[in-house]
OpenMM code with the backbone's topology and positions (N, CA, C; nanometers):
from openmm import Vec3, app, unit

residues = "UNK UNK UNK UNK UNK UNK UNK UNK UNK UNK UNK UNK UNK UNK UNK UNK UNK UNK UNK UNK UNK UNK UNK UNK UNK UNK UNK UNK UNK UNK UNK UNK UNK UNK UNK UNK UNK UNK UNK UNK UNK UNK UNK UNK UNK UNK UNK UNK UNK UNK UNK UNK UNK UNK UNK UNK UNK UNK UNK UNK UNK UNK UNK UNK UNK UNK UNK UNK UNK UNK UNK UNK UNK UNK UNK UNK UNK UNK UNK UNK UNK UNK UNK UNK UNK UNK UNK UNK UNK UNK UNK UNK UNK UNK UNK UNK UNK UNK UNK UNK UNK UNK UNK UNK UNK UNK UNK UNK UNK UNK UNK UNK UNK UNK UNK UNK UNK UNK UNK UNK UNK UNK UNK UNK UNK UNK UNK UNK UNK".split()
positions = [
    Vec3(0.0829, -0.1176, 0.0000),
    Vec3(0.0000, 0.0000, 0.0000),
    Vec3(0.0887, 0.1258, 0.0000),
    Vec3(0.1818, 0.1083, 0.0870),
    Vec3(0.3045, 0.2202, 0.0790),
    Vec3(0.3900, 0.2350, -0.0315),
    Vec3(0.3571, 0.1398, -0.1086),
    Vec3(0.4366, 0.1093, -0.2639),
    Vec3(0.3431, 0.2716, -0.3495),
    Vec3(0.2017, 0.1976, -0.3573),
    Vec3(0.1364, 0.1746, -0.4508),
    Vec3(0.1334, 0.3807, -0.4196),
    Vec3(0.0948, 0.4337, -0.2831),
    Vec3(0.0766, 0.5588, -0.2711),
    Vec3(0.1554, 0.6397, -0.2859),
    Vec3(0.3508, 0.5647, -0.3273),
    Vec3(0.4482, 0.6585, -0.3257),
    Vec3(0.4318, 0.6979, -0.5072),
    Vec3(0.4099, 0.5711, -0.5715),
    Vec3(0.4109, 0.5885, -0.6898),
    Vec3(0.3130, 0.6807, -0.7322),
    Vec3(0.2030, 0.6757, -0.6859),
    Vec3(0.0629, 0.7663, -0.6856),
    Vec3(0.1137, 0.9042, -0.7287),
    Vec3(0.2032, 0.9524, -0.5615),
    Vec3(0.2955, 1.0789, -0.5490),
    Vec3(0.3473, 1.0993, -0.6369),
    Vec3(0.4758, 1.0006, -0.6976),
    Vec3(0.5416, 1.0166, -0.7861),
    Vec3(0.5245, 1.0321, -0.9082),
    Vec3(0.4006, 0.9897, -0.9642),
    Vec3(0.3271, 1.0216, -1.1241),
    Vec3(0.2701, 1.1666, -1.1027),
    Vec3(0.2372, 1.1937, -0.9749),
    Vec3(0.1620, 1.3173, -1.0161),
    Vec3(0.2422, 1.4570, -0.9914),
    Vec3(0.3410, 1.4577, -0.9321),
    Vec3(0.4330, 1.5461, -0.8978),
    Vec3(0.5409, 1.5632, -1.0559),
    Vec3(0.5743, 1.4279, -1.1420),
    Vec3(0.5985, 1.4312, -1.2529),
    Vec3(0.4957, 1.5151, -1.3490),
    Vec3(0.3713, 1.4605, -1.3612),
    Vec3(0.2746, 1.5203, -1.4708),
    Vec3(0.2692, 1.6000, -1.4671),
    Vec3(0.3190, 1.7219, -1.5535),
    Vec3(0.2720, 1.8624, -1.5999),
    Vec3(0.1744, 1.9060, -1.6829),
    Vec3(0.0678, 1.7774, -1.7387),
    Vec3(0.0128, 1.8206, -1.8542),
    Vec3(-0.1632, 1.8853, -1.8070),
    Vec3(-0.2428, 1.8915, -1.8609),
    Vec3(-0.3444, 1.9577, -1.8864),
    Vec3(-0.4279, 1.9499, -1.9495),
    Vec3(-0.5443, 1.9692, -1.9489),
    Vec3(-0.6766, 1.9259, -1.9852),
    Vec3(-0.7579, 2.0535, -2.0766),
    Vec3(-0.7574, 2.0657, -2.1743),
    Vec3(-0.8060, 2.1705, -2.2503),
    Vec3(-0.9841, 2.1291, -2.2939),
    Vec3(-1.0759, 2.1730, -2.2323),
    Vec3(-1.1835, 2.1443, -2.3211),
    Vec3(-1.2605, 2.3143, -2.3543),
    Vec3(-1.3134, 2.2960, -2.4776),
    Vec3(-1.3353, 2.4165, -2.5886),
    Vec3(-1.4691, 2.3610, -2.6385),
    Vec3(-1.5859, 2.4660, -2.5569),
    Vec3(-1.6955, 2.4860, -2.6088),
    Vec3(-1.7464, 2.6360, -2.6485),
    Vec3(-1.7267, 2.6570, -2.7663),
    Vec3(-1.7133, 2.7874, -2.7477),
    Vec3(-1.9252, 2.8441, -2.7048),
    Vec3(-1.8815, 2.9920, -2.6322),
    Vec3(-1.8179, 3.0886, -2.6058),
    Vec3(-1.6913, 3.0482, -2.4316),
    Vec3(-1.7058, 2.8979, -2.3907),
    Vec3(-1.6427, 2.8891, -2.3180),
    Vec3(-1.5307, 2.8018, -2.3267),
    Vec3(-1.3873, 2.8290, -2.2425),
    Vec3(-1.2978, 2.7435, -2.2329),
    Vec3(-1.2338, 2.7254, -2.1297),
    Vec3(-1.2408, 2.5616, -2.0977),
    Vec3(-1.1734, 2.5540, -1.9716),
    Vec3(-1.1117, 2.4729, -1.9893),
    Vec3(-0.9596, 2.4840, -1.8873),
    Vec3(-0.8138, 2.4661, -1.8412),
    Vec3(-0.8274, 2.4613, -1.7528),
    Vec3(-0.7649, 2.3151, -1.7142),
    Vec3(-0.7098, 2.2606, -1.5504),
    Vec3(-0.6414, 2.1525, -1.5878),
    Vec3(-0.5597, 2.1182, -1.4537),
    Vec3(-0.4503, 1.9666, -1.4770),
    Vec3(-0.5060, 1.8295, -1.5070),
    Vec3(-0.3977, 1.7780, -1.5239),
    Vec3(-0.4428, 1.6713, -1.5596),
    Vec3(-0.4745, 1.5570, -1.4394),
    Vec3(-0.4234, 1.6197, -1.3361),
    Vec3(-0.4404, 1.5334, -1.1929),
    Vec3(-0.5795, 1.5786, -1.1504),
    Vec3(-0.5506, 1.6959, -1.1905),
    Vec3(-0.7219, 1.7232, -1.1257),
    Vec3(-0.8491, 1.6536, -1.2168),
    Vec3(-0.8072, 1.6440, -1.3276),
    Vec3(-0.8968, 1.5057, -1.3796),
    Vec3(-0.9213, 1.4165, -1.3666),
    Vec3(-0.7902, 1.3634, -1.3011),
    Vec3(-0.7688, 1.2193, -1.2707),
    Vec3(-0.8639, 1.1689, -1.1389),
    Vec3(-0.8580, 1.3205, -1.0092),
    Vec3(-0.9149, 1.3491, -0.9055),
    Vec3(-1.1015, 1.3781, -0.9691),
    Vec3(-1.0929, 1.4416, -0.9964),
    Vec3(-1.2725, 1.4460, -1.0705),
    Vec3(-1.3171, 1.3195, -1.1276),
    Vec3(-1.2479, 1.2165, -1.1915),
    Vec3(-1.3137, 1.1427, -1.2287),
    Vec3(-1.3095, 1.0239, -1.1235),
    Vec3(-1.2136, 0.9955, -1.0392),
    Vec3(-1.1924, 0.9184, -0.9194),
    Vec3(-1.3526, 0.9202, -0.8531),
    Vec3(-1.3535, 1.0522, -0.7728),
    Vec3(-1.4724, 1.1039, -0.6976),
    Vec3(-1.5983, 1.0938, -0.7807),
    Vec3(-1.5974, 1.0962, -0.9075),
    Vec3(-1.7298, 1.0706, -0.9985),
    Vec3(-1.7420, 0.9227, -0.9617),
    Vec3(-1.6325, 0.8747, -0.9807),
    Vec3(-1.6691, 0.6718, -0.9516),
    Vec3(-1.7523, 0.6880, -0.8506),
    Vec3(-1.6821, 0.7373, -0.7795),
    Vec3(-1.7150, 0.7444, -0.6160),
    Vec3(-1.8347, 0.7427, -0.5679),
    Vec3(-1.8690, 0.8456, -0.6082),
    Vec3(-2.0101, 0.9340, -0.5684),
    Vec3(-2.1271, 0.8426, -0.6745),
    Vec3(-2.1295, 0.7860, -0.7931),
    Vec3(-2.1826, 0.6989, -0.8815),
    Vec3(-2.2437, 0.6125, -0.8110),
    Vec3(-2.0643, 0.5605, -0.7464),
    Vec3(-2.1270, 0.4235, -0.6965),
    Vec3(-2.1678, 0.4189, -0.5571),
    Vec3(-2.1779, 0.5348, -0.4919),
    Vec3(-2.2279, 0.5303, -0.3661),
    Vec3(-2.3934, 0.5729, -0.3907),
    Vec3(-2.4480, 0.6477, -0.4787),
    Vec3(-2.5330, 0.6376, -0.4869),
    Vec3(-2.6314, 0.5386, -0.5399),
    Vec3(-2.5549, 0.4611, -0.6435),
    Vec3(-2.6552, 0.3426, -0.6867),
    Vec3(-2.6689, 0.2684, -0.5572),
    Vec3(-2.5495, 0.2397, -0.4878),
    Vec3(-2.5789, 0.1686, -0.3989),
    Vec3(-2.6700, 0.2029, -0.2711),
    Vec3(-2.6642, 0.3196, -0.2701),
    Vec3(-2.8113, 0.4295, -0.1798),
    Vec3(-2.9393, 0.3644, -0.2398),
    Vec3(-2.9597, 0.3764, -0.3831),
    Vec3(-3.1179, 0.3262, -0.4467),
    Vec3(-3.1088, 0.1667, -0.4167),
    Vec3(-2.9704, 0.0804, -0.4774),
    Vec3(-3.0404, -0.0306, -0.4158),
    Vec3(-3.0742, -0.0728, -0.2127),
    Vec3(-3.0239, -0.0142, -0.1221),
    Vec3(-3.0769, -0.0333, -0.0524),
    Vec3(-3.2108, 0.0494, -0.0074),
    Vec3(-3.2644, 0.1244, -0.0951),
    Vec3(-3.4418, 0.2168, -0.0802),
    Vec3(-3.4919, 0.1100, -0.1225),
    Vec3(-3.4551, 0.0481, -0.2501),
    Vec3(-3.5371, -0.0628, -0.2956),
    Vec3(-3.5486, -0.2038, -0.2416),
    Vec3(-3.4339, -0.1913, -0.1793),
    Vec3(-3.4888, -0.3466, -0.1278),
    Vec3(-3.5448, -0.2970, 0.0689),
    Vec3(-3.5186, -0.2364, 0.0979),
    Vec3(-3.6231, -0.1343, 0.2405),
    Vec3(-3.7066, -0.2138, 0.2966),
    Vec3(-3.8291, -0.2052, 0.2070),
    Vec3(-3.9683, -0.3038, 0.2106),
    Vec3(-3.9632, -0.4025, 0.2104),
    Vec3(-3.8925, -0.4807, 0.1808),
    Vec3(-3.8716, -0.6049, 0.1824),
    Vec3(-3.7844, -0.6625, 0.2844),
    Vec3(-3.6976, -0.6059, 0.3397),
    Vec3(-3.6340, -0.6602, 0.4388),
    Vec3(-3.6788, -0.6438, 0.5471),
    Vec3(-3.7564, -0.4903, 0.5519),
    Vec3(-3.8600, -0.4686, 0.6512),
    Vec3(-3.9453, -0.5786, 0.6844),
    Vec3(-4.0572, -0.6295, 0.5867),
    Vec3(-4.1459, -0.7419, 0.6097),
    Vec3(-4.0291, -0.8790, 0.6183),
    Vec3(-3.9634, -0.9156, 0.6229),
    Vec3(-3.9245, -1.0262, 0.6458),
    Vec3(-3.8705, -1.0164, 0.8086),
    Vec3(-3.7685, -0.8824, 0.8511),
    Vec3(-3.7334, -0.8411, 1.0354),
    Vec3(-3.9085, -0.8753, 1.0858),
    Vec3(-3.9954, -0.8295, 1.0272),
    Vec3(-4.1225, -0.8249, 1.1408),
    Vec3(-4.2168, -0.9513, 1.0801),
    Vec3(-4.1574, -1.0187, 1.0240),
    Vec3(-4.1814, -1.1562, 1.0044),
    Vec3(-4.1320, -1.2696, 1.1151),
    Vec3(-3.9524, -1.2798, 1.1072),
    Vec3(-3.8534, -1.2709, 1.2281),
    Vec3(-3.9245, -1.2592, 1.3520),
    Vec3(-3.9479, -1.1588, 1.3673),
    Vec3(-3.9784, -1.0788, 1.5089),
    Vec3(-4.1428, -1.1251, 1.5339),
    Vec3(-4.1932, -1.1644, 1.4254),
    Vec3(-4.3912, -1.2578, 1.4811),
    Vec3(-4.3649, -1.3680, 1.4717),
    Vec3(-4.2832, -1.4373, 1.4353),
    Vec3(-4.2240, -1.6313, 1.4387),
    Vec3(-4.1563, -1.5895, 1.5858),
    Vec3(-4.0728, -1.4762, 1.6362),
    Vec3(-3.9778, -1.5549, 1.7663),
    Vec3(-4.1086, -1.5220, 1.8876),
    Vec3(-4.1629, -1.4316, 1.8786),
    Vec3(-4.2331, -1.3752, 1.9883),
    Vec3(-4.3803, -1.5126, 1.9772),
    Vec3(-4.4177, -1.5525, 1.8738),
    Vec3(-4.4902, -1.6852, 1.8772),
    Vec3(-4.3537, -1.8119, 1.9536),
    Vec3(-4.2774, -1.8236, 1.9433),
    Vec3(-4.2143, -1.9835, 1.9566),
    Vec3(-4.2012, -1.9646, 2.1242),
    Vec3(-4.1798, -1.7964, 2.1404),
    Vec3(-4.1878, -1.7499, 2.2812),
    Vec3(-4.2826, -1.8086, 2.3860),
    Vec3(-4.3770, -1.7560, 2.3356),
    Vec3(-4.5158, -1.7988, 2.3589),
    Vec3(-4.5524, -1.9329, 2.4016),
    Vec3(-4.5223, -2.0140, 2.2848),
    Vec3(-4.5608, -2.1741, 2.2815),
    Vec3(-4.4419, -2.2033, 2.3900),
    Vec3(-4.3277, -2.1597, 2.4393),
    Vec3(-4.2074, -2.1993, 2.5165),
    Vec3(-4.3178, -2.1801, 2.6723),
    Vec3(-4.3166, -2.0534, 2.6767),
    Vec3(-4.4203, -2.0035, 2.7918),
    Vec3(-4.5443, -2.0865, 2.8234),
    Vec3(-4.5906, -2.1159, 2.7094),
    Vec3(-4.7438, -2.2366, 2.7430),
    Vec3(-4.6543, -2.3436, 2.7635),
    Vec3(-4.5773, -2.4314, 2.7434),
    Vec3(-4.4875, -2.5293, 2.7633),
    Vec3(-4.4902, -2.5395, 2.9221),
    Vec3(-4.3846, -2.4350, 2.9225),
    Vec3(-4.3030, -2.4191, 3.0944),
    Vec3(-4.4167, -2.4016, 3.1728),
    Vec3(-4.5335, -2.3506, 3.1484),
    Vec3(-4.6799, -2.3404, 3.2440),
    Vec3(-4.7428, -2.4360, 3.2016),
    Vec3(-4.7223, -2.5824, 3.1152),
    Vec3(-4.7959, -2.6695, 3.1120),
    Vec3(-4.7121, -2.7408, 3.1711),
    Vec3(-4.5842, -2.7728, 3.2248),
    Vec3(-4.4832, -2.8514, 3.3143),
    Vec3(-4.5122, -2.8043, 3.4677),
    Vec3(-4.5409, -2.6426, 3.4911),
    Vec3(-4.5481, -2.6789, 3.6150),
    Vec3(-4.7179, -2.7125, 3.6598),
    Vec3(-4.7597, -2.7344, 3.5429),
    Vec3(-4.9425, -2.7363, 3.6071),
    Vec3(-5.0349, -2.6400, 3.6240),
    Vec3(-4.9707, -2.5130, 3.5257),
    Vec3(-5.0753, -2.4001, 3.4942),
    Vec3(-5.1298, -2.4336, 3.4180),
    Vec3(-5.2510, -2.4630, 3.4099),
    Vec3(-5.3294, -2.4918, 3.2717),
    Vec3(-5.3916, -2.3868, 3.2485),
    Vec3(-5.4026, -2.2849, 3.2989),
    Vec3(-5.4834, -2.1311, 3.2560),
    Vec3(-5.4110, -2.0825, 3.2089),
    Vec3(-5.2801, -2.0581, 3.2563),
    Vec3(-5.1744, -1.9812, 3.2107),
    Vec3(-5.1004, -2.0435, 3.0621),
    Vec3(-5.1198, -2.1787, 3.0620),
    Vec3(-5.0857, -2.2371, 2.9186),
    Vec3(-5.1645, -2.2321, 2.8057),
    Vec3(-5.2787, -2.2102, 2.8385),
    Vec3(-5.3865, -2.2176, 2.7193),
    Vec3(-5.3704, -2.0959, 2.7077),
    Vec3(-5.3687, -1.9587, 2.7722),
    Vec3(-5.3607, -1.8377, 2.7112),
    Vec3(-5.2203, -1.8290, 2.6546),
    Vec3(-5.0935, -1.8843, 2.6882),
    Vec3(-4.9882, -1.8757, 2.6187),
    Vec3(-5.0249, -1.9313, 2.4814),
    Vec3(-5.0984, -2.0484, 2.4380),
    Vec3(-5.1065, -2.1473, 2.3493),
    Vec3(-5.2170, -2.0387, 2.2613),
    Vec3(-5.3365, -2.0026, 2.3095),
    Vec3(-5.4036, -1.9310, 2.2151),
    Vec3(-5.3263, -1.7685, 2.1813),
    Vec3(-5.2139, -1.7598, 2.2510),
    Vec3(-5.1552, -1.6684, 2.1880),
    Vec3(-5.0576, -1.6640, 2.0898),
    Vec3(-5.0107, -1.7435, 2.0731),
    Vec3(-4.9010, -1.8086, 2.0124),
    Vec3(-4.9825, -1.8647, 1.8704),
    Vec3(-5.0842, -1.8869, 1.8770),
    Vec3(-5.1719, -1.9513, 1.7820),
    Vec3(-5.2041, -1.8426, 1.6914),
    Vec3(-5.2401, -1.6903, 1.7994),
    Vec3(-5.3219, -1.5737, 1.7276),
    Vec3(-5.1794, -1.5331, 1.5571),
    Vec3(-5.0778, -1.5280, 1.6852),
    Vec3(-4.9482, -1.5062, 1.6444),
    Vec3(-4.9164, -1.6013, 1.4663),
    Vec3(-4.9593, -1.7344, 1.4967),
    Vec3(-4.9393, -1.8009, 1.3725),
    Vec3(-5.0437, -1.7539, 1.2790),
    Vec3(-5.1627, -1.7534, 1.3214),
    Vec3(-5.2559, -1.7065, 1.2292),
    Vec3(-5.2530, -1.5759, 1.1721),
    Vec3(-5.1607, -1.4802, 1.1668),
    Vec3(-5.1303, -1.3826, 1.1315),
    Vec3(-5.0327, -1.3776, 1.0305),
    Vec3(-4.9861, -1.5071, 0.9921),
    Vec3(-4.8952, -1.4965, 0.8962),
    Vec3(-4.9414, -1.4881, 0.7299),
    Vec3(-4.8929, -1.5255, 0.6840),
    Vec3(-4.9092, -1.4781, 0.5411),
    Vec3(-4.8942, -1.6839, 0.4435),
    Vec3(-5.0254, -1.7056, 0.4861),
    Vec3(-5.0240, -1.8628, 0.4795),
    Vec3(-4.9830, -1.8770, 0.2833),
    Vec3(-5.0710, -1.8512, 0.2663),
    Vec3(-5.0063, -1.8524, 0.1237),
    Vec3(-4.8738, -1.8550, 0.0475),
    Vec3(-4.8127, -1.7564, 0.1243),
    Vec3(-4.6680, -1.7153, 0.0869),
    Vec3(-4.5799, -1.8519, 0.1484),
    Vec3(-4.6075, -1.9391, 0.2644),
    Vec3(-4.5717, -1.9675, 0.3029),
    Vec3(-4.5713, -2.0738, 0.2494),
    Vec3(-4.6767, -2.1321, 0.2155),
    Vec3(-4.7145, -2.2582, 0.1672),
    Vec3(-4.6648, -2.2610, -0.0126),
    Vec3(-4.6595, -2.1726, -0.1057),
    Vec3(-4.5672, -2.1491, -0.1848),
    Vec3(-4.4117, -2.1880, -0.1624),
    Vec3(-4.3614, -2.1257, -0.0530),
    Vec3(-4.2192, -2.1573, -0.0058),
    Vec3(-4.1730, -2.3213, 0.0256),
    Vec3(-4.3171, -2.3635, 0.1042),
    Vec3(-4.2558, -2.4845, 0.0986),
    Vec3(-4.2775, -2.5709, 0.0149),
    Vec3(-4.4056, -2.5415, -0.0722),
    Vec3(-4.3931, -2.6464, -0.2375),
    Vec3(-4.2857, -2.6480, -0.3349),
    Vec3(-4.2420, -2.5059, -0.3548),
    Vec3(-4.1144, -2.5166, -0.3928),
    Vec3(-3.9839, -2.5653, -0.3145),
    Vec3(-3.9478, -2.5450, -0.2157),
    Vec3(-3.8394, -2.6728, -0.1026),
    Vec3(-3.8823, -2.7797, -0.1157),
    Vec3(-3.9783, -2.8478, -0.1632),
    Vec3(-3.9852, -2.9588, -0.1699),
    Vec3(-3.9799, -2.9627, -0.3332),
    Vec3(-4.0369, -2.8903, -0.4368),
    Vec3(-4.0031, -2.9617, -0.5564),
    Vec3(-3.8678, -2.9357, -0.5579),
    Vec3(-3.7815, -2.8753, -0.4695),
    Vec3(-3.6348, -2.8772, -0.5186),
    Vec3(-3.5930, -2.9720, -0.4813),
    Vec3(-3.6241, -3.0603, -0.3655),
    Vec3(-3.5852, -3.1634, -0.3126),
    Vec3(-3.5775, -3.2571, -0.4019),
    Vec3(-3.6938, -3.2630, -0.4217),
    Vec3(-3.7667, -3.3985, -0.4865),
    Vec3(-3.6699, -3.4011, -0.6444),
    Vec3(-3.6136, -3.3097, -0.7170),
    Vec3(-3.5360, -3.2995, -0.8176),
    Vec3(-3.3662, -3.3363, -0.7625),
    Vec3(-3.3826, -3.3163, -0.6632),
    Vec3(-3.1876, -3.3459, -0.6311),
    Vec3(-3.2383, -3.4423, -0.5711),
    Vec3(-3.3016, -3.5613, -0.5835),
    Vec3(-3.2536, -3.7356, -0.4631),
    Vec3(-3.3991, -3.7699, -0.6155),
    Vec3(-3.4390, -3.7352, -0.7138),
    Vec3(-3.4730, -3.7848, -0.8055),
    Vec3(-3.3544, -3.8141, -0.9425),
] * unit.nanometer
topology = app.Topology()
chain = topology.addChain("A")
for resn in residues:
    res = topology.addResidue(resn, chain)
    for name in ("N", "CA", "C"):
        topology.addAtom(name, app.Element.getBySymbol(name[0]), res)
């Protein structure tokens, strides 16, 4: 890296040349490092912004999948909680864990889901076919 930044130095402290562009009624003159520097920072700024739009665009989507995450753990919670109150012999306290945990599943997005796993399984069924 200390190679690569002396040489950096060393090309540009050499280069004397210059950048002429001519539109008339205007003309502009500047170095040629400073081109080199303008077009660097154009990468730059390019690619920091595409990469700004692709994460707006994918936003929504990662959004619904965290609060997807976050209604599967707070359900398995639940069913853990009706569990541990069906071990020590709460049965009031387990059935409301259990019908909560239930409300929790029934809130999902069954379709989507059931899509997901017809396809895991036709992929299966193609790799051990």
């Amino acid at each position: 890296m200390f190679t690569l930044l002396v040489c950096v130095v060393w090309f540009a402290s050499n280069n004397e040349g210059y950048v002429l562009i001519v539109r008339p009624p205007y003309r502009l003159q500047f170095s040629f490092n400073f081109l080199l520097i303008l077009m660097v920072l154009g990468f730059l700024a390019m690619h920091y912004c595409l990469r700004f739009l692709h994460f707006l665009r994918r936003f929504p989507a990662v959004r619904r999948s965290k609060q997807e995450a976050q209604r599967l753990e707070a359900s398995n919670a639940a069913l853990l909680q009706g569990m541990h109150a069906l071990a020590e012999g709460d049965f009031e306290s387990a059935e409301i864990a259990v019908k909560h945990a239930h409300d929790l599943i029934q809130n999902a997005d069954h379709e989507r889901l059931i899509a997901a796993l017809a396809a895991e399984k036709n992929k299966q069924s193609t790799l051990f076919n």
